[in-house]
PyMOL CGO cylinders between C-alpha atoms (Angstrom):
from pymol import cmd
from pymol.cgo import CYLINDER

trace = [
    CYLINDER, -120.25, -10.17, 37.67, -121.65, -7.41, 35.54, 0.3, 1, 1, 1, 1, 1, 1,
    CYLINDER, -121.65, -7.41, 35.54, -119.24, -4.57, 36.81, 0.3, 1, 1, 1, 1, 1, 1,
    CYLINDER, -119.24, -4.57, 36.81, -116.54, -3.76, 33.90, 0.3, 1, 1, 1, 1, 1, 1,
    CYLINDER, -116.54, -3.76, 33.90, -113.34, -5.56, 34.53, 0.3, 1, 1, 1, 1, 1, 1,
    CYLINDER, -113.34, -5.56, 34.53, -111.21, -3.17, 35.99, 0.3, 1, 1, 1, 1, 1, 1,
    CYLINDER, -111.21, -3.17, 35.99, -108.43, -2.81, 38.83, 0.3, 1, 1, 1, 1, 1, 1,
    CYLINDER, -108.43, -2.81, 38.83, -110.97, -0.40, 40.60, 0.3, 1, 1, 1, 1, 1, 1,
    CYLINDER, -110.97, -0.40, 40.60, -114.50, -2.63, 40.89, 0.3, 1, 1, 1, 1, 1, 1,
    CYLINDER, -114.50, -2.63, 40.89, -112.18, -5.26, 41.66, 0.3, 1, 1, 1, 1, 1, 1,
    CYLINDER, -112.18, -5.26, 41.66, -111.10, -3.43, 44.85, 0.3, 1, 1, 1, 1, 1, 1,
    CYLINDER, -111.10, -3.43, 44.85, -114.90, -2.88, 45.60, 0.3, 1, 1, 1, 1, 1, 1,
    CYLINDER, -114.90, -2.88, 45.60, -115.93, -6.34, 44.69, 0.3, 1, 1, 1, 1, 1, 1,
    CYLINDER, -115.93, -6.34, 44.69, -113.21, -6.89, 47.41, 0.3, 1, 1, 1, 1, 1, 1,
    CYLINDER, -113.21, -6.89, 47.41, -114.68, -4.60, 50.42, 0.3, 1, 1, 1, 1, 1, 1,
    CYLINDER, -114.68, -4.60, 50.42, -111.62, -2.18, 49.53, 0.3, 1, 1, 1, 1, 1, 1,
    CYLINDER, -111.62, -2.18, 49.53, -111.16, 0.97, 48.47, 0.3, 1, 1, 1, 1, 1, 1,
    CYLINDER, -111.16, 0.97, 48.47, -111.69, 1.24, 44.84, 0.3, 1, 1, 1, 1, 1, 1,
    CYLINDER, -111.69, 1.24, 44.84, -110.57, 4.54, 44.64, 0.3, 1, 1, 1, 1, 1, 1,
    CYLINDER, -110.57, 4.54, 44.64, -107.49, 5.03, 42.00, 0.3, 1, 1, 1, 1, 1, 1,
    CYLINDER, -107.49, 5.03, 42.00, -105.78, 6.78, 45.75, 0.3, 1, 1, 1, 1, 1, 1,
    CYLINDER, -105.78, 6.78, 45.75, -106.85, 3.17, 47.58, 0.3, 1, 1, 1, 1, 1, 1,
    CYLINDER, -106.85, 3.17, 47.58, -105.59, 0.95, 44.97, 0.3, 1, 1, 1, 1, 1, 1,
    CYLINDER, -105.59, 0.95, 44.97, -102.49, 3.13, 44.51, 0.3, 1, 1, 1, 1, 1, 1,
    CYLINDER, -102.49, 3.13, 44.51, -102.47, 2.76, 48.77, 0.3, 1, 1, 1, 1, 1, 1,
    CYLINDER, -102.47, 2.76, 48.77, -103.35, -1.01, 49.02, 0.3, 1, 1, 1, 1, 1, 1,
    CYLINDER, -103.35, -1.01, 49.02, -100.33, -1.39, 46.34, 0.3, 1, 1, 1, 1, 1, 1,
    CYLINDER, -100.33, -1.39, 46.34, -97.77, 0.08, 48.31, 0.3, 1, 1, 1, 1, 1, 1,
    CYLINDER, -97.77, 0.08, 48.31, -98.70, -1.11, 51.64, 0.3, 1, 1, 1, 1, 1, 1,
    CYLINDER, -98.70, -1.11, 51.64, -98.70, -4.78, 50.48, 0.3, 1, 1, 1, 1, 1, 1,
    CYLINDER, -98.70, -4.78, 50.48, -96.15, -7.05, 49.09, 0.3, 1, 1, 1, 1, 1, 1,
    CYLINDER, -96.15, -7.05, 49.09, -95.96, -10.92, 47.88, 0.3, 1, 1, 1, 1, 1, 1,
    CYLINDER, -95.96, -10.92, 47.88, -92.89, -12.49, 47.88, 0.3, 1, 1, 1, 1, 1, 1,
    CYLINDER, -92.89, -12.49, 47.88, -91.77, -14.45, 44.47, 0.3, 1, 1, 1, 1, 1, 1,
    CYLINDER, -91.77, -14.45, 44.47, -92.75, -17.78, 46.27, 0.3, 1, 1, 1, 1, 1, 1,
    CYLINDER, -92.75, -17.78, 46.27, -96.62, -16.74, 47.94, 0.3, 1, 1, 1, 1, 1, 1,
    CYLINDER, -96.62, -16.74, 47.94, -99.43, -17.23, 45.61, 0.3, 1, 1, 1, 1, 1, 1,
    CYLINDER, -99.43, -17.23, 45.61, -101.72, -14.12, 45.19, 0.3, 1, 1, 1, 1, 1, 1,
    CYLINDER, -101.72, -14.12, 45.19, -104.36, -16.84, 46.75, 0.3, 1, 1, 1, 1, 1, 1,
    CYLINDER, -104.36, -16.84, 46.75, -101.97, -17.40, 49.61, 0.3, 1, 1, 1, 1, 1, 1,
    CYLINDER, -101.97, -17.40, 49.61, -101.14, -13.81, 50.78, 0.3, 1, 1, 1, 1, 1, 1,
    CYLINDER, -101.14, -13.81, 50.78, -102.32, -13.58, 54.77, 0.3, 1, 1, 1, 1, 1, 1,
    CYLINDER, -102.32, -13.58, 54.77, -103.35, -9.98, 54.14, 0.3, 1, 1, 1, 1, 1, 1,
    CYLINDER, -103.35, -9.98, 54.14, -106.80, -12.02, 52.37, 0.3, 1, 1, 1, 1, 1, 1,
    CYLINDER, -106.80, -12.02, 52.37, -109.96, -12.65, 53.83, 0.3, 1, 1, 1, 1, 1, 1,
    CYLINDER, -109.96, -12.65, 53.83, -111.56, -15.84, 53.52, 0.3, 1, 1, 1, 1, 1, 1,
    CYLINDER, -111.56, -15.84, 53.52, -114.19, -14.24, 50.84, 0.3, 1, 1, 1, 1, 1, 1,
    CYLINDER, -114.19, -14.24, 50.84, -111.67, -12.38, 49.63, 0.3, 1, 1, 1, 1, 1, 1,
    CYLINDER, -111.67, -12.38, 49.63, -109.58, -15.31, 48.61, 0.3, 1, 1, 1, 1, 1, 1,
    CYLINDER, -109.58, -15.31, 48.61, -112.88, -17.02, 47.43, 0.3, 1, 1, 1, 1, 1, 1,
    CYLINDER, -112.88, -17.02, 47.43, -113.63, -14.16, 44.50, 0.3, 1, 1, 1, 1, 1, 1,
    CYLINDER, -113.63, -14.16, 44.50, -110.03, -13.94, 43.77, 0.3, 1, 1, 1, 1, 1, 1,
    CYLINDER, -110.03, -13.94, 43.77, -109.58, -17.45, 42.96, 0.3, 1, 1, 1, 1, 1, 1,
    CYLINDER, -109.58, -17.45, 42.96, -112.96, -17.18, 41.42, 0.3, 1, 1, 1, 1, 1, 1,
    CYLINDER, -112.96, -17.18, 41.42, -112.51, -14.61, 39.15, 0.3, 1, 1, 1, 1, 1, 1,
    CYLINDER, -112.51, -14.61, 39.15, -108.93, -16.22, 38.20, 0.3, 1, 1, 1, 1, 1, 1,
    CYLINDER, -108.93, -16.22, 38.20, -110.41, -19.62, 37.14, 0.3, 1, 1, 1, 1, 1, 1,
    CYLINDER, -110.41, -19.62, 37.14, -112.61, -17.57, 35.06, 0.3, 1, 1, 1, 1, 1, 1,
    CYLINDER, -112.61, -17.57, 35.06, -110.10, -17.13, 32.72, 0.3, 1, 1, 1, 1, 1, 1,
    CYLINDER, -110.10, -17.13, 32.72, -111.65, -13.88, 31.14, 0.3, 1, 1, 1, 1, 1, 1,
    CYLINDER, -111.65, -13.88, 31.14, -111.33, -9.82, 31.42, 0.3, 1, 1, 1, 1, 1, 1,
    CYLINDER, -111.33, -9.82, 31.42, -111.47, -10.84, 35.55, 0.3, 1, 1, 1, 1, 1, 1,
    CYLINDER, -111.47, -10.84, 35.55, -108.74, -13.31, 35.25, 0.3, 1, 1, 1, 1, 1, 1,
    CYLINDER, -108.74, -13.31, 35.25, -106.50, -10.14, 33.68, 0.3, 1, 1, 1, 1, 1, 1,
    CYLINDER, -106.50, -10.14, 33.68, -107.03, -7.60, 36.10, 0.3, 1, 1, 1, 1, 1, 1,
    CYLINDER, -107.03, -7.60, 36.10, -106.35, -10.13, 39.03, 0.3, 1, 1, 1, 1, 1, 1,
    CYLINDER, -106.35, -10.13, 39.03, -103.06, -11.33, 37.13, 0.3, 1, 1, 1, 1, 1, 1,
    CYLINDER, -103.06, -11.33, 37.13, -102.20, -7.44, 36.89, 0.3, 1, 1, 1, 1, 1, 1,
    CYLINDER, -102.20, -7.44, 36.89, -102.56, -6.93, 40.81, 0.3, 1, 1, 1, 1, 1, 1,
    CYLINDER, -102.56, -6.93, 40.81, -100.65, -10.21, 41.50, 0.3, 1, 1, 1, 1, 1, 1,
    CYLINDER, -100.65, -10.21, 41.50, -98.18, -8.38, 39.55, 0.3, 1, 1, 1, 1, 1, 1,
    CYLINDER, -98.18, -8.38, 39.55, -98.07, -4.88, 41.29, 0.3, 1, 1, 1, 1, 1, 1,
    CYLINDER, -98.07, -4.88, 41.29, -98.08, -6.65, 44.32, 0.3, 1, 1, 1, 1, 1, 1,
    CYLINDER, -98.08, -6.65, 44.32, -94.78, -8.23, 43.14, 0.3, 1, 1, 1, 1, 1, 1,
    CYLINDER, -94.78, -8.23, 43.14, -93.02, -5.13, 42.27, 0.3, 1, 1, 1, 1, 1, 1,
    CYLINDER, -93.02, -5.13, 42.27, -90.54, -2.93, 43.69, 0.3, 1, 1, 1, 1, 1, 1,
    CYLINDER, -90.54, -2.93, 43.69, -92.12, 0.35, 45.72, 0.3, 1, 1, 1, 1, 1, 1,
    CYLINDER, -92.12, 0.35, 45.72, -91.00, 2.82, 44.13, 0.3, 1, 1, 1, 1, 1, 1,
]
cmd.load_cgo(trace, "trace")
């Protein structure tokens, strides 16, 4: 993947909205509990869950910014 590792091109590499607004959207519309795996949530597509674990087995810039979203999908809504 050539596109710079960031929460953004990760939501287009996705099919999503990779606007800071769509991210900021995405965030707040979807949560994991403790015990789902970012791999397991249901909101994923089949290719979706494919680049995700992808880019996590990666273990590089990737590997950070999906860690990050697993982690804003795991906090409190403000």
């Amino acid at each position: 993947m050539t596109a710079t590792a960031r929460m953004t091109n990760l939501f287009l590499q996705l099919g999503l909205d990779g606007t800071p607004e769509g991210v900021a959207k995405f965030i707040s519309e979807h949560h994991l509990p403790d015990e789902v795996n970012v791999l397991d949530a249901e909101f994923w597509n089949e290719g979706q869950r494919q680049l995700l674990k992808e880019l996590l087995c990666s273990d590089g810039d990737w590997a950070l910014v999906v860690d990050q979203l697993n982690e804003a999908l795991r906090s409190p809504q403000a």
